[in-house]
C-alpha positions in Angstrom: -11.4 -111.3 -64.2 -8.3 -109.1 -64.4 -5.3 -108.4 -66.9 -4.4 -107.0 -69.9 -5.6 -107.7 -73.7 -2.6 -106.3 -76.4 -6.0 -105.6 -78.9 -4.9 -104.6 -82.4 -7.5 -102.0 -82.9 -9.1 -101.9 -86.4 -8.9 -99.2 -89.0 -11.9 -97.3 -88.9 -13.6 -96.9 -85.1 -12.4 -95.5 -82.3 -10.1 -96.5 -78.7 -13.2 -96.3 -77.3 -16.0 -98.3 -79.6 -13.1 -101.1 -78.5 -13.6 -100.6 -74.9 -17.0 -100.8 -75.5 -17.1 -104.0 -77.1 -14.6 -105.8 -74.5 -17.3 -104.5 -71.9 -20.3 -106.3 -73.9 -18.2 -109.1 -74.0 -17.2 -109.4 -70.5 -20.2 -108.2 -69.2 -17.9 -105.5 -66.7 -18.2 -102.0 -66.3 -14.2 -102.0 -65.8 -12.3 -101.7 -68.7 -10.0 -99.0 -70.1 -7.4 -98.6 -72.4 -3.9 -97.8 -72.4 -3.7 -95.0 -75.0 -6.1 -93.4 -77.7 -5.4 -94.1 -81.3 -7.4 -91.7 -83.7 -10.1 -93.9 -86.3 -7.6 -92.8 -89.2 -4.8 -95.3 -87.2 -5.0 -98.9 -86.3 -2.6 -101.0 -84.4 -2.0 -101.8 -80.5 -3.9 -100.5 -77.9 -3.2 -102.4 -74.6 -6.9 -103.2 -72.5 -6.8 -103.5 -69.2 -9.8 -105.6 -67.3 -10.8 -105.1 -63.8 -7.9 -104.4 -61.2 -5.5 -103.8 -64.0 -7.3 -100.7 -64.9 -5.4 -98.8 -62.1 -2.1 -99.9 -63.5 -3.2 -97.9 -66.5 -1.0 -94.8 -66.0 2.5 -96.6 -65.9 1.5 -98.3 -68.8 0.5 -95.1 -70.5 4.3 -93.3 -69.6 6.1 -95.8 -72.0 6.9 -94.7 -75.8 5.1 -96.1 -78.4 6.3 -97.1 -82.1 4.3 -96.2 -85.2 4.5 -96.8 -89.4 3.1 -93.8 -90.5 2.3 -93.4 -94.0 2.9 -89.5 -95.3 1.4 -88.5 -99.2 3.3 -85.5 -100.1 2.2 -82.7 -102.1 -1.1 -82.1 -100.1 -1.7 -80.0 -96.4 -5.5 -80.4 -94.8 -6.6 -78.5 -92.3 -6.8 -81.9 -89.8 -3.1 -82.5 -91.1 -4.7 -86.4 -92.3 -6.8 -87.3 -94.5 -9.8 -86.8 -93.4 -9.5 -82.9 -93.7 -9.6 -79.9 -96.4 -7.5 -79.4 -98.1 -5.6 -76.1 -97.9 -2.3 -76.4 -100.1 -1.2 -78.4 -103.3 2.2 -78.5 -104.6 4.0 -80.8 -107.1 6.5 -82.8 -104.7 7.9 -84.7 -107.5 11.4 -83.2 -107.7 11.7 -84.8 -103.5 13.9 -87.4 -103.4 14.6 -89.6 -101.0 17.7 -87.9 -99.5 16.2 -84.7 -99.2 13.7 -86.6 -96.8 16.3 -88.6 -95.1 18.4 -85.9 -94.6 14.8 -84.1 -93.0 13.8 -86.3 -90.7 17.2 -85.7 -89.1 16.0 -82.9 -88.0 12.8 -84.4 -85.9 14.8 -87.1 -84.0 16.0 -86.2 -80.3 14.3 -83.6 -77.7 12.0 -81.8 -79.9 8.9 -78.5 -79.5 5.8 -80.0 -81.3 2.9 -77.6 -81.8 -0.2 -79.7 -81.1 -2.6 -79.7 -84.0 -5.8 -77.6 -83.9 -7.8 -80.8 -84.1 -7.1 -82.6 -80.9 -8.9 -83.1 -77.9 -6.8 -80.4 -76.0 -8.9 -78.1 -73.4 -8.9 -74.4 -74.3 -11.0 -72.9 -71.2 -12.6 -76.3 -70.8 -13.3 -76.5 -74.4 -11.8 -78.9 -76.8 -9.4 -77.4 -79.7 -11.3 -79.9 -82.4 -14.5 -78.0 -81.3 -13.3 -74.8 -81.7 -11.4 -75.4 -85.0 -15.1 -76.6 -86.5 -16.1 -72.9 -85.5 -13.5 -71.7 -87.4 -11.6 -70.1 -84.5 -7.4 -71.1 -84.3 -5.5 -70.2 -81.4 -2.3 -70.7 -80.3 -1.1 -73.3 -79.3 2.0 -73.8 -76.6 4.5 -76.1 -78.0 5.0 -79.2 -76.2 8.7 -81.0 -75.6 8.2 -84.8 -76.8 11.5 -87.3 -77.4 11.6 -89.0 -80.6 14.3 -91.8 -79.4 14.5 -93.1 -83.6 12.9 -91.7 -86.6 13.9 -93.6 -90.2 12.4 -94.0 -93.8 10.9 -97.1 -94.3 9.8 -96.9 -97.9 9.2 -94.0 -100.5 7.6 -94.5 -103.7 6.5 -90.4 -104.7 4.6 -88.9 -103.2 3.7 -91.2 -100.6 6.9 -92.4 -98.2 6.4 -94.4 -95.1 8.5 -93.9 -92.2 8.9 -96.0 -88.9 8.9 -94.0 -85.5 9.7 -94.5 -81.7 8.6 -91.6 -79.5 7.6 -90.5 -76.5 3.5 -90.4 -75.2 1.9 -87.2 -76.3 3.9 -87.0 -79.6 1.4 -86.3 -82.3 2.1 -88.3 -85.6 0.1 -86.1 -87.7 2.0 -82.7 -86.3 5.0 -84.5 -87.8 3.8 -85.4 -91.1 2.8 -81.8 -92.0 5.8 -80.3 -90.3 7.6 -82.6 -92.7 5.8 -81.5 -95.6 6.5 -77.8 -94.3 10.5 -78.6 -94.0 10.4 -80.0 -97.7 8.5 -77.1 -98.8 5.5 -79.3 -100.8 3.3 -79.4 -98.0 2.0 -83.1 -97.0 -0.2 -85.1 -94.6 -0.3 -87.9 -92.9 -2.6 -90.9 -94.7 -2.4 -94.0 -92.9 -1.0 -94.9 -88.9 -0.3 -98.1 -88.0 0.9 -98.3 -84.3 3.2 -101.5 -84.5 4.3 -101.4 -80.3 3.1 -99.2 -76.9 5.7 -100.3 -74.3 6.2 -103.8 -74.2 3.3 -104.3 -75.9 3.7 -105.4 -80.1 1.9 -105.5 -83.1 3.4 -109.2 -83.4 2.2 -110.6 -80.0 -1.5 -109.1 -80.9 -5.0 -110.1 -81.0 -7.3 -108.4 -83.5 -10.3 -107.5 -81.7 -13.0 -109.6 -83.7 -10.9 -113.0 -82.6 -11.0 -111.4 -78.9 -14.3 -110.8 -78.1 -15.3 -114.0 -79.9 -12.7 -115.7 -77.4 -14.1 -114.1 -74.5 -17.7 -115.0 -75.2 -16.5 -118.7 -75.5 -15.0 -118.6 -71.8 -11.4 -118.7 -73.3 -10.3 -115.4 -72.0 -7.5 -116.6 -69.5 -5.9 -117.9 -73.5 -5.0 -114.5 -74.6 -5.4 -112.2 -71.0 -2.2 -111.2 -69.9 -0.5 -110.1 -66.7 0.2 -106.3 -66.6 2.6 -106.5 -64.2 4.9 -107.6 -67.0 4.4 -105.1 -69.4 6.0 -102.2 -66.6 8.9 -101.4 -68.3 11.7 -100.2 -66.1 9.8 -100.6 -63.2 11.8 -102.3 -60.4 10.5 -105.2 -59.1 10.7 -106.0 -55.3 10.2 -108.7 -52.8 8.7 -108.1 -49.4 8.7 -110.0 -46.6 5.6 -111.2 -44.5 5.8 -108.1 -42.3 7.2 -105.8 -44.5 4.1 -106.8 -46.9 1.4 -106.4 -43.9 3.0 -103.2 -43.5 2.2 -101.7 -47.0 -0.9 -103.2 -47.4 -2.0 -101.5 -44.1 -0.2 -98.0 -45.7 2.3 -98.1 -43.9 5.8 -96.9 -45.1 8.5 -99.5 -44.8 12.5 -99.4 -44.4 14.8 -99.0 -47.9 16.8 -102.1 -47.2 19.8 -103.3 -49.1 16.9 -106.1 -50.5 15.6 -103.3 -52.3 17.5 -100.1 -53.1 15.6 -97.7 -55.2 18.2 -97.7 -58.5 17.0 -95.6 -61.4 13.6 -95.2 -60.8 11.7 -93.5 -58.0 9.2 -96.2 -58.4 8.5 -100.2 -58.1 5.7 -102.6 -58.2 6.1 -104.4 -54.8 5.6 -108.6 -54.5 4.7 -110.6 -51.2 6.7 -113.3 -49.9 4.5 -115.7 -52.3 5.4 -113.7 -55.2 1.8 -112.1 -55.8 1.8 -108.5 -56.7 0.5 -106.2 -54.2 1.1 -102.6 -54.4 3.0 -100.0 -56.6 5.6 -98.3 -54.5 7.0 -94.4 -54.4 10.5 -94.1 -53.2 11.1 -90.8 -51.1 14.9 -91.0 -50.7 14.8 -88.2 -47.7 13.5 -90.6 -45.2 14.8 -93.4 -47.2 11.6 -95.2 -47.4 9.2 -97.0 -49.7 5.4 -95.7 -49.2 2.2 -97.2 -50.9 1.4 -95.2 -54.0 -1.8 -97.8 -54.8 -2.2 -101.3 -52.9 -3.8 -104.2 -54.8 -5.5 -105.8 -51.3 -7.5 -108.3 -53.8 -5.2 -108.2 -57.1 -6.2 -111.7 -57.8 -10.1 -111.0 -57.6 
């Protein structure tokens, strides 16, 4: 058994309480996911079975897309939700072009200060730990892209907004820096992640109808193959000896077949078009070298 499953995680649990339940299901110890999504959020979070699992971290370099639901007037401590709250103000004099013409200001190469609750190390510990104790430290800002950022719909206070960003971009950092740049303080209420790469809300499987499909031996109806979810990956074709080569860790030529363009890496295919290896391009010796090889991808 071995693929990917776009789940459309539920409101309420957690990335992992999904992994769990694909591995009751399945009965297999390896399963992982392709990106955490708080309880608070629901939406796509790609599973990978088996073999897949070591695909995991390309997967988990592409942006991701989100409808993220802000309520203005109100900053927590957690910056959602589920925190305390620590300011109140009356945002009813914010219009809607006072927050278009914000969230101008969070689109492009941005510094976002993580939040205190988040499952960064500090010394090995956890900031969410530490901000239980009541300790806050400071926190390094982090560059992140946010390729679009737009209003989706406001009805005061709450407005929704659609967002395509980079990995490591925290939504909830946004929605109070938001309620700081409109001076009413706010926090983010609802997440829905709607696409993580190549991987969409609409081509989804909620995870109920999944696990009851896998139970039933219909798994191969809604497992899909990972390999074409790499976006901007190159794709190459190997001959028989250039193949043998790689899966033996050897290095092998960059031949006009297979230039390395844009990207320093590419998921390599044998000469009957089954994938077999994830390739690293050192342009130096102008040669392609085994990063991981898939010996048994099919397995």
């Amino acid at each position: 058994m071995n693929g990917i499953l776009n789940i459309d995680k539920p409101y309420g649990i957690t990335s992992m309480d999904v992994i769990r339940d694909i591995r009751h299901a399945t009965n297999m110890s390896k399963v992982g996911h392709g990106g955490t999504l708080d309880p608070l959020a629901s939406g796509v979070v790609p599973v990978a079975i088996g073999n897949s699992t070591r695909l995991l971290e390309y997967i988990l370099s592409n942006n991701k897309k989100y409808l993220a639901e802000i309520t203005l007037g109100i900053s927590t401590n957690t910056y959602d939700c589920e925190g305390t709250t620590t300011k109140e103000s009356d945002p009813s004099n914010i219009s809607k072009c006072d927050i278009e013409k914000t969230l101008t200001f969070f689109k492009g190469d941005i510094l976002q200060t993580p939040p205190m609750y988040s499952a960064i190390k500090s010394k090995g510990e956890p900031l969410y730990k530490l901000a239980r104790k009541g300790i806050t430290i400071e926190r390094a800002p982090r560059a992140v892209t946010v390729e679009s950022i737009s209003l989706h719909s406001y009805n005061n206070p709450i407005m929704k907004i659609e967002i395509n960003c980079t990995k490591g971009f925290y939504v909830r950092s946004l929605a109070n820096d938001i309620g700081e740049s409109l001076g009413c303080g706010a926090h983010l209420s609802n997440l829905r992640r709607t696409a993580s790469g190549s991987f969409s809300i609409n081509d989804s499987i909620e995870l109920n109808t999944a696990t009851k499909n896998i139970v039933n031996g219909k798994i191969n109806d809604i497992l899909l193959d990972p390999t074409n979810y790499l976006d901007n990956i190159e794709k190459i074709f190997l001959s028989e000896s250039e193949s043998a080569a790689i899966q033996n860790g050897k290095k092998i030529a960059l031949s006009s077949k297979h230039i390395s363009k844009n990207t320093k890496l590419a998921c390599a295919y044998n000469s009957n078009k089954i994938f077999i290896a994830m390739l690293i391009a050192d342009d130096k010796s102008k040669e392609w070298k085994p990063q991981k090889v898939f010996s048994n991808w099919l397995v």
